[in-house]
TIVO-2410 file (N, C-alpha, C; in nm, 3 decimals):
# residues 131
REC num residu      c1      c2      c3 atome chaine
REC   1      X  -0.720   3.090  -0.109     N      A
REC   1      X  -0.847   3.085  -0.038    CA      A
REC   1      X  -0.827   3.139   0.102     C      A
REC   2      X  -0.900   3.285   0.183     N      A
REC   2      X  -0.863   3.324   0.282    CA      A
REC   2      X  -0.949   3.287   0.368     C      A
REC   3      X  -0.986   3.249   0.419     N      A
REC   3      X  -1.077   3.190   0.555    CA      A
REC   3      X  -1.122   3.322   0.630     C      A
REC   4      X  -1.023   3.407   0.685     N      A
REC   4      X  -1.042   3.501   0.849    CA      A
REC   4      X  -0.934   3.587   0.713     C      A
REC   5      X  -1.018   3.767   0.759     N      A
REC   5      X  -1.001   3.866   0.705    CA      A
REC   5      X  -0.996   3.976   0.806     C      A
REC   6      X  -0.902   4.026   0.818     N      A
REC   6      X  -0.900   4.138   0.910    CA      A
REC   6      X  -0.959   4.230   0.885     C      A
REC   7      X  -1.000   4.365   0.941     N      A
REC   7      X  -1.007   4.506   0.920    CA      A
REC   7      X  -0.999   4.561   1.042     C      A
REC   8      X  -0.976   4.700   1.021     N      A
REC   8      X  -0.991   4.802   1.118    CA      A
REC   8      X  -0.899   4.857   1.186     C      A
REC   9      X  -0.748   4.799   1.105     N      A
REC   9      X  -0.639   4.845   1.161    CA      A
REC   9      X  -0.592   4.952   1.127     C      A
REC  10      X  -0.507   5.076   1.177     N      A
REC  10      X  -0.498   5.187   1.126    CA      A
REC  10      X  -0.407   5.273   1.240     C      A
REC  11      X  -0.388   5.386   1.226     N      A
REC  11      X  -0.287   5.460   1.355    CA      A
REC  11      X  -0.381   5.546   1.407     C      A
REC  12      X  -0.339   5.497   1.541     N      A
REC  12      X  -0.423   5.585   1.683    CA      A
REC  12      X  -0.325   5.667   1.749     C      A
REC  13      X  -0.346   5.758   1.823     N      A
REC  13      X  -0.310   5.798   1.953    CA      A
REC  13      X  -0.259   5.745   2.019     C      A
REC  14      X  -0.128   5.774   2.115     N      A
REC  14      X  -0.125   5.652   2.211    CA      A
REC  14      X  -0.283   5.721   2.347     C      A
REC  15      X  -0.282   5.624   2.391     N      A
REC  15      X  -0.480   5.658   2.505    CA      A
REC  15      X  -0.563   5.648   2.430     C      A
REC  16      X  -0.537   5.628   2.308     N      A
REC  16      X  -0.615   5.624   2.224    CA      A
REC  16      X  -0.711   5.445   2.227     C      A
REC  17      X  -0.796   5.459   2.147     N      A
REC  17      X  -0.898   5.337   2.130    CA      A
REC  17      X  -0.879   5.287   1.984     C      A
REC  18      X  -0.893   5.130   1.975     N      A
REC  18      X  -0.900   5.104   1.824    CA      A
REC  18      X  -0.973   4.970   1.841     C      A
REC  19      X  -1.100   4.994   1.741     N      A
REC  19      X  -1.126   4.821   1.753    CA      A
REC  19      X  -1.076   4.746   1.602     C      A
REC  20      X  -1.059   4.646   1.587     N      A
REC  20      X  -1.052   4.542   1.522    CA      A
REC  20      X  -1.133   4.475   1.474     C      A
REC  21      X  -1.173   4.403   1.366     N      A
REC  21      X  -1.250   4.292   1.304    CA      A
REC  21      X  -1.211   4.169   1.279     C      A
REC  22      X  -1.226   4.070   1.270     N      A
REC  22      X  -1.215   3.944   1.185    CA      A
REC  22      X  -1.381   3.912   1.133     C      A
REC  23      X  -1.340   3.865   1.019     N      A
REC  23      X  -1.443   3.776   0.965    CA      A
REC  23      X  -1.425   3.658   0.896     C      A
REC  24      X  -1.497   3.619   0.933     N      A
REC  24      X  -1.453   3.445   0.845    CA      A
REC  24      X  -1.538   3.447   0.733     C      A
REC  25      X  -1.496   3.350   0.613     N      A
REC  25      X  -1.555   3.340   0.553    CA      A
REC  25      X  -1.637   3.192   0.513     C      A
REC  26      X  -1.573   3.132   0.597     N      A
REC  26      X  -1.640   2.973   0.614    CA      A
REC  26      X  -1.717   2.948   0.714     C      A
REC  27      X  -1.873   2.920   0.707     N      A
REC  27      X  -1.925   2.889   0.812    CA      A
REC  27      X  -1.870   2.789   0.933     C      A
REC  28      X  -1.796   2.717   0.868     N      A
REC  28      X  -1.777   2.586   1.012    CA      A
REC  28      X  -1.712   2.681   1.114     C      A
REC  29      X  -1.646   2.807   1.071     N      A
REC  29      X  -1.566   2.842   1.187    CA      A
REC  29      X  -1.635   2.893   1.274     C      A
REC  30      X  -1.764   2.923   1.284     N      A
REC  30      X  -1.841   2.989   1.346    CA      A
REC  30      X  -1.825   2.920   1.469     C      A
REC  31      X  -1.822   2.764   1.496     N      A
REC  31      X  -1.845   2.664   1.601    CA      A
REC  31      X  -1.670   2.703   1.619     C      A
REC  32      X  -1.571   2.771   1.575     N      A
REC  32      X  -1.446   2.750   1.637    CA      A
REC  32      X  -1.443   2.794   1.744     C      A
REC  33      X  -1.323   2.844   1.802     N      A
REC  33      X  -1.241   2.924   1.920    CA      A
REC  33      X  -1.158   3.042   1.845     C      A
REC  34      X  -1.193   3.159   1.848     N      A
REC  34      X  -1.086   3.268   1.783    CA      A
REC  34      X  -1.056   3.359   1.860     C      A
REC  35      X  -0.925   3.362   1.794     N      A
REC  35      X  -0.843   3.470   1.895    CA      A
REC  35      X  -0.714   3.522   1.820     C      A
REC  36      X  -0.685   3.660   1.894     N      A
REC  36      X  -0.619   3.753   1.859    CA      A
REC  36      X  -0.486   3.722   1.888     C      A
REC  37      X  -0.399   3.751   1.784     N      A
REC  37      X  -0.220   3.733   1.833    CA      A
REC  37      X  -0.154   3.863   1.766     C      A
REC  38      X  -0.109   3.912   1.802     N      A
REC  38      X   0.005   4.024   1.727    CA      A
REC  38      X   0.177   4.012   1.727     C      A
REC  39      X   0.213   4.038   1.656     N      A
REC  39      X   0.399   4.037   1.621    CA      A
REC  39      X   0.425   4.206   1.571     C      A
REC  40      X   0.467   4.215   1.651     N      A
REC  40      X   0.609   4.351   1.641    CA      A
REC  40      X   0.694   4.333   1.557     C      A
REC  41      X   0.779   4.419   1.463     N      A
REC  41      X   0.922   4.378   1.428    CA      A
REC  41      X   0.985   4.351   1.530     C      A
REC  42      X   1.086   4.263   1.532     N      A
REC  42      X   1.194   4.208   1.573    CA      A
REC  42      X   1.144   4.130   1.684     C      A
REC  43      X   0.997   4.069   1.722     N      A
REC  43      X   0.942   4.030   1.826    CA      A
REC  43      X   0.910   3.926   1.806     C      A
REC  44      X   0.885   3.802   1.902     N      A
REC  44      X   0.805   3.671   1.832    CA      A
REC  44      X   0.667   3.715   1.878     C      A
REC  45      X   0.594   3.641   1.787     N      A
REC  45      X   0.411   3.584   1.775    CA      A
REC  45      X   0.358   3.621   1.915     C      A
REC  46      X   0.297   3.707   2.015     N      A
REC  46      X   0.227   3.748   2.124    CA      A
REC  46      X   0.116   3.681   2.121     C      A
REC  47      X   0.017   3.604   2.212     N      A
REC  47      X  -0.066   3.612   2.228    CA      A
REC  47      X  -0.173   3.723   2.344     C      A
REC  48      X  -0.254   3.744   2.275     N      A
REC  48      X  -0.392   3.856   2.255    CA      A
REC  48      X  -0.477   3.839   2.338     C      A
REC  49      X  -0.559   3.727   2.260     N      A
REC  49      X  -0.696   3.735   2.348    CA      A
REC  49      X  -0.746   3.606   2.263     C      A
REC  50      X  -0.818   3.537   2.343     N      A
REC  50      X  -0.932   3.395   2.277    CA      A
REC  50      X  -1.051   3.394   2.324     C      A
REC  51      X  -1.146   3.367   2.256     N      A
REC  51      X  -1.265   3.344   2.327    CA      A
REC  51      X  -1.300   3.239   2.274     C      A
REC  52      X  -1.389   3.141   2.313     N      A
REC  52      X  -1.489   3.020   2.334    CA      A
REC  52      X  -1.583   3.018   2.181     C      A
REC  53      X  -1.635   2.927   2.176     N      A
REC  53      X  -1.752   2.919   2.081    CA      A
REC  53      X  -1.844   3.027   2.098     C      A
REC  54      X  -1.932   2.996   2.244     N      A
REC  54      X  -2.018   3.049   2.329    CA      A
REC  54      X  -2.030   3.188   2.390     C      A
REC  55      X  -1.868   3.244   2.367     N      A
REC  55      X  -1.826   3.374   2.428    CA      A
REC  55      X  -1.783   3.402   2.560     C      A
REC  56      X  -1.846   3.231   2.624     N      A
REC  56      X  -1.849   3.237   2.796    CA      A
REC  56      X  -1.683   3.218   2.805     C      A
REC  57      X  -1.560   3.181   2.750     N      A
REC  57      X  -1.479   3.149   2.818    CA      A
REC  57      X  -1.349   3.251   2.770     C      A
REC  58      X  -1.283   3.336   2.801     N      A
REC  58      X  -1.219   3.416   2.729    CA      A
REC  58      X  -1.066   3.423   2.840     C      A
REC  59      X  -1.001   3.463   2.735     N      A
REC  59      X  -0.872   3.475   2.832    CA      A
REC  59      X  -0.774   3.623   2.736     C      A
REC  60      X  -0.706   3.676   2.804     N      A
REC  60      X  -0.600   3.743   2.769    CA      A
REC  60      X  -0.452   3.741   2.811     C      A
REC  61      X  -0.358   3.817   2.761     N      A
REC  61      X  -0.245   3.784   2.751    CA      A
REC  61      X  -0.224   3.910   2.876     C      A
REC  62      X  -0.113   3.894   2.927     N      A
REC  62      X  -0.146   3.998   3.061    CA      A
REC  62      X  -0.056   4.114   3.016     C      A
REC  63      X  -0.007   4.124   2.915     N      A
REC  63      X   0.007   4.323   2.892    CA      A
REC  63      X  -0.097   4.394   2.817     C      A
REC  64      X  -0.221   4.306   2.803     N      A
REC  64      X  -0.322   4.340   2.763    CA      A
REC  64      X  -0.483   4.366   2.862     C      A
REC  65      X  -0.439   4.295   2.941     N      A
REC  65      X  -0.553   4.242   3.047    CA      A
REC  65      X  -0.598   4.370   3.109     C      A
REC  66      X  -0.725   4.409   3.092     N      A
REC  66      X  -0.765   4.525   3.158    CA      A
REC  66      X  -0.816   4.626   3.080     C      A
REC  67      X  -0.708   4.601   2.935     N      A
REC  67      X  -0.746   4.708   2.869    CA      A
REC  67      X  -0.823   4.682   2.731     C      A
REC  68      X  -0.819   4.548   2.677     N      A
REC  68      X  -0.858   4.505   2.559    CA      A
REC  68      X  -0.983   4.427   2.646     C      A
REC  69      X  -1.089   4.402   2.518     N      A
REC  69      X  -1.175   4.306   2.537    CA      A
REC  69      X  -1.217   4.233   2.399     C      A
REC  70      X  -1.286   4.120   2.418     N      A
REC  70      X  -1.316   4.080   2.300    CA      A
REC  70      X  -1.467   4.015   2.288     C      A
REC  71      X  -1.491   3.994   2.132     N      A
REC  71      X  -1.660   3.961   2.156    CA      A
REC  71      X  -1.646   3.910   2.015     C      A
REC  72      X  -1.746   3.845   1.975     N      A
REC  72      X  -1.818   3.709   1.849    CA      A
REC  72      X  -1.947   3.769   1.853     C      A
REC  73      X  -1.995   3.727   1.734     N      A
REC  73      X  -2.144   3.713   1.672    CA      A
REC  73      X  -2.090   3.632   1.565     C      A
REC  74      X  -2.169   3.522   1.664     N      A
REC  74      X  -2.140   3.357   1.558    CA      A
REC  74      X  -2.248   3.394   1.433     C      A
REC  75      X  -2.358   3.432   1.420     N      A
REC  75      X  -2.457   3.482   1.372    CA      A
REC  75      X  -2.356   3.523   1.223     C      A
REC  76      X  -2.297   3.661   1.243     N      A
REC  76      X  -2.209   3.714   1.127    CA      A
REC  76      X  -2.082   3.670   1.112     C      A
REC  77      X  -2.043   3.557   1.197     N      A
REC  77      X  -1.940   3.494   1.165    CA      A
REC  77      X  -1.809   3.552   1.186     C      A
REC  78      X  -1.820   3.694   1.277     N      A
REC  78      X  -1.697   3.774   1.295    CA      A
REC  78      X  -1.715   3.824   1.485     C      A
REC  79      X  -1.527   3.801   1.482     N      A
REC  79      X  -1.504   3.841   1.621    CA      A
REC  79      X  -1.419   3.996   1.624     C      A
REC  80      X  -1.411   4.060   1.702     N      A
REC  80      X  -1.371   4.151   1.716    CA      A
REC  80      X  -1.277   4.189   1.857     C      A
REC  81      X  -1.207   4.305   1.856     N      A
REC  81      X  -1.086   4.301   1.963    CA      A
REC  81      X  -1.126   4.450   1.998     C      A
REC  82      X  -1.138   4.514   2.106     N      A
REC  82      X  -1.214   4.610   2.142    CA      A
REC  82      X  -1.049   4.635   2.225     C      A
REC  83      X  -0.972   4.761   2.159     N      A
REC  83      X  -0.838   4.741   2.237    CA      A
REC  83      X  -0.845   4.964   2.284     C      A
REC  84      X  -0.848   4.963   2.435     N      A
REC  84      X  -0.867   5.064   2.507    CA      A
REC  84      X  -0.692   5.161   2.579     C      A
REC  85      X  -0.675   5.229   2.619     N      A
REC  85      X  -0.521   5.302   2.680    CA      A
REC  85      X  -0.425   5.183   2.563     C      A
REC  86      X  -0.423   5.247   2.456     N      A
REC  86      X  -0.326   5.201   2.339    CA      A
REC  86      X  -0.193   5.253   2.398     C      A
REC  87      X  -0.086   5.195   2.416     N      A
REC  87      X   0.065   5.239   2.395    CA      A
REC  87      X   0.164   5.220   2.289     C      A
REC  88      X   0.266   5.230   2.266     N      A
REC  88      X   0.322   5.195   2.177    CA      A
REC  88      X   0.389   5.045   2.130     C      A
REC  89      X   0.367   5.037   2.298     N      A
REC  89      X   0.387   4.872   2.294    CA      A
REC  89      X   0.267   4.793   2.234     C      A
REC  90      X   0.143   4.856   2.221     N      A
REC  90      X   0.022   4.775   2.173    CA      A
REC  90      X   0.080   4.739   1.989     C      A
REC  91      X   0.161   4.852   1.957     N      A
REC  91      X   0.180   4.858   1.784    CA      A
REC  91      X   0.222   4.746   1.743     C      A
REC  92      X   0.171   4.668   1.627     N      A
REC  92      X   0.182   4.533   1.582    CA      A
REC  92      X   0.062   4.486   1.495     C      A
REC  93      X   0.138   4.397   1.429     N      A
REC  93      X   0.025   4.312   1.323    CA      A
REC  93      X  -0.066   4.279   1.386     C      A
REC  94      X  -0.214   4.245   1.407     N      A
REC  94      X  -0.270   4.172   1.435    CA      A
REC  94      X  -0.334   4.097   1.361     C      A
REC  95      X  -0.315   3.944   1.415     N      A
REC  95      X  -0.348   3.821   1.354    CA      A
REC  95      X  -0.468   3.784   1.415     C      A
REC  96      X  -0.581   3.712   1.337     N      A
REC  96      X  -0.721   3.666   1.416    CA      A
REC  96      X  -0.676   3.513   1.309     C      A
REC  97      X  -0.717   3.429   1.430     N      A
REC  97      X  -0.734   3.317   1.432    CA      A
REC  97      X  -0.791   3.184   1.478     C      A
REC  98      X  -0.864   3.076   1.423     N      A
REC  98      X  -0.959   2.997   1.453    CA      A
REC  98      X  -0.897   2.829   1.481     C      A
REC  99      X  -0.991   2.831   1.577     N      A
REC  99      X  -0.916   2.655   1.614    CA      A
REC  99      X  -1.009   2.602   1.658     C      A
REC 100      X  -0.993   2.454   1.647     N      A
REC 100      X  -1.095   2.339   1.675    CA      A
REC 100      X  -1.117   2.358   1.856     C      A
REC 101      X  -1.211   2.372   1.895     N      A
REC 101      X  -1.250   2.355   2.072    CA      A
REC 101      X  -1.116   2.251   2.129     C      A
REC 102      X  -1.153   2.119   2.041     N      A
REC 102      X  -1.071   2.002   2.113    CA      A
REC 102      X  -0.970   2.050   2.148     C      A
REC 103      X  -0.886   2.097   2.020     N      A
REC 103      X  -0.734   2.128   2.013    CA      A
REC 103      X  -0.697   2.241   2.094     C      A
REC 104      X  -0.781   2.329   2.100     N      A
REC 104      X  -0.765   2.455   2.217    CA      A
REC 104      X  -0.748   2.429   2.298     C      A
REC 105      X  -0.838   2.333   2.344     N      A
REC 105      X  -0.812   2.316   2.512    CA      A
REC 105      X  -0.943   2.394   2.624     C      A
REC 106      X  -0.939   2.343   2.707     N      A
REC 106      X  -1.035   2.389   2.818    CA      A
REC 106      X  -1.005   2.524   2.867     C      A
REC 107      X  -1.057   2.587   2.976     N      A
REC 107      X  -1.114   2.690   2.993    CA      A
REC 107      X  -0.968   2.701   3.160     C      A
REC 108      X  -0.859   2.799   3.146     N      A
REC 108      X  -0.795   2.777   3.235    CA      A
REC 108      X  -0.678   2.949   3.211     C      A
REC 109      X  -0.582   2.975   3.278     N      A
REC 109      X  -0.491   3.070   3.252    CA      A
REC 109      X  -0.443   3.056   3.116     C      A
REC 110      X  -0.398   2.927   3.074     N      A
REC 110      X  -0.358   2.935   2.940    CA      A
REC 110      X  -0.435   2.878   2.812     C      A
REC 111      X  -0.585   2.921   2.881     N      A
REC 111      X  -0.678   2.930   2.704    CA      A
REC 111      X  -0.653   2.947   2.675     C      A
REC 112      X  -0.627   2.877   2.528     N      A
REC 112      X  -0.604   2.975   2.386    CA      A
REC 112      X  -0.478   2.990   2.335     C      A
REC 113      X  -0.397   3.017   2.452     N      A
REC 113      X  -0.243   3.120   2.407    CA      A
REC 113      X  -0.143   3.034   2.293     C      A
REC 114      X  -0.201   2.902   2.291     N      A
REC 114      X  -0.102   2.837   2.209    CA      A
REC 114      X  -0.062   2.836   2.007     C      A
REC 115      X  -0.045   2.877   1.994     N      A
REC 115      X  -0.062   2.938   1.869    CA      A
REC 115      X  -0.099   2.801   1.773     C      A
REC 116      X   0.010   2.686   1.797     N      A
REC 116      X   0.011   2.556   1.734    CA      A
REC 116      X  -0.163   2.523   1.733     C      A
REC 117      X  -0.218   2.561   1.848     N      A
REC 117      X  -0.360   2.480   1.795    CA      A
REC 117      X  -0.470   2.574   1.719     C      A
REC 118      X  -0.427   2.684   1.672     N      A
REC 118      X  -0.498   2.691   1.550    CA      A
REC 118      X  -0.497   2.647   1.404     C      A
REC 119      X  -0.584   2.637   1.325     N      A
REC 119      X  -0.592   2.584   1.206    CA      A
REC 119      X  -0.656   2.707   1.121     C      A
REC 120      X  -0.648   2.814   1.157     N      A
REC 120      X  -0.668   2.925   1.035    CA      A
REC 120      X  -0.624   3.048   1.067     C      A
REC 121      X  -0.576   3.140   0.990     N      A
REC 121      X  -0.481   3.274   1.031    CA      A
REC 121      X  -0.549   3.349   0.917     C      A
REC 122      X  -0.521   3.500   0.991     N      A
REC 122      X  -0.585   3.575   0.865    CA      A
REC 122      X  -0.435   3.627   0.804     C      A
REC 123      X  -0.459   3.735   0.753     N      A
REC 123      X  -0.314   3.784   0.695    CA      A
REC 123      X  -0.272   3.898   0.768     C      A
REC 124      X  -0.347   3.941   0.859     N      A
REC 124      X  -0.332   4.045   1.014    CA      A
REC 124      X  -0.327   4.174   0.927     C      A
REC 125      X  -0.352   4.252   1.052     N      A
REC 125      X  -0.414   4.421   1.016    CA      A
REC 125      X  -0.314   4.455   1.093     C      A
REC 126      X  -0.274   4.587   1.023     N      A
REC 126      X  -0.166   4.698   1.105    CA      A
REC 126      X  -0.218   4.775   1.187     C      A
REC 127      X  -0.145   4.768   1.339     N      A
REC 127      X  -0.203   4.866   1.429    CA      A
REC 127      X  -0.108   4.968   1.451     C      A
REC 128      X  -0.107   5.077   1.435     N      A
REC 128      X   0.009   5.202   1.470    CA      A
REC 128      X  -0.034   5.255   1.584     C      A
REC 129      X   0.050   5.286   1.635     N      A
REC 129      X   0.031   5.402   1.788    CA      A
REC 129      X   0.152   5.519   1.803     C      A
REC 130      X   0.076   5.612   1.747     N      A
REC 130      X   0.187   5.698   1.767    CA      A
REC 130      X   0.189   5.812   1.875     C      A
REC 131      X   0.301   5.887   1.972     N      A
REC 131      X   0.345   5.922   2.040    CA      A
REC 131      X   0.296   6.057   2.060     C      A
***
């Protein structure tokens, strides 16, 4: 049973642009917190990007900050990762994932980043960046 489904991963350019999808397939997650994590080979679990129920509270991971953004439509039940000046360092799985508000945590530098407080993972989309 998959909960959160990726798409939209694929090989860019490096300067290049790529957005991302998640979709859930269970309504309750709509009320979650989701957010983006990616892993490299030979790298541990990165955190991405999180946003809020509401959309109002968002945070990123700072080799990302500036250049990615992210956005929800609780409505269709899918968030998305809007990722801008791709490098090769951007290349990696990306994972979308959903967590309870409580367990997330409040609205601060380290929204989100904790991987332990999610409770759903998708099976992550491949991002390539080539040279």
């Amino acid at each position: 049973q998959v909960e959160l489904v990726e798409s939209g991963g694929g090989l860019v350019q490096a300067g290049g642009s790529l957005t991302i999808s998640c979709e859930s397939s269970m309504r309750a997650l709509s009320s979650f917190v989701k957010a983006w994590f990616r892993q490299a080979p030979g790298k541990e679990r990165e955190f991405v990007a999180a946003i809020s129920t509401s959309g109002l509270i968002q945070n990123f991971g700072n080799s990302v900050r500036g250049r990615f953004a992210i956005s929800r439509d609780n409505a269709k039940n899918t968030v998305d990762l809007q990722m801008t000046s791709l490098t090769s360092e951007d290349a990696a799985v990306y994972y979308c994932a959903a967590g309870r508000p409580t367990r997330v945590g409040v609205e601060g530098e380290k929204y989100g980043i904790d991987a332990e407080t999610y409770d759903y993972w998708g099976r992550g989309t491949q991002v390539t960046v080539s040279s």
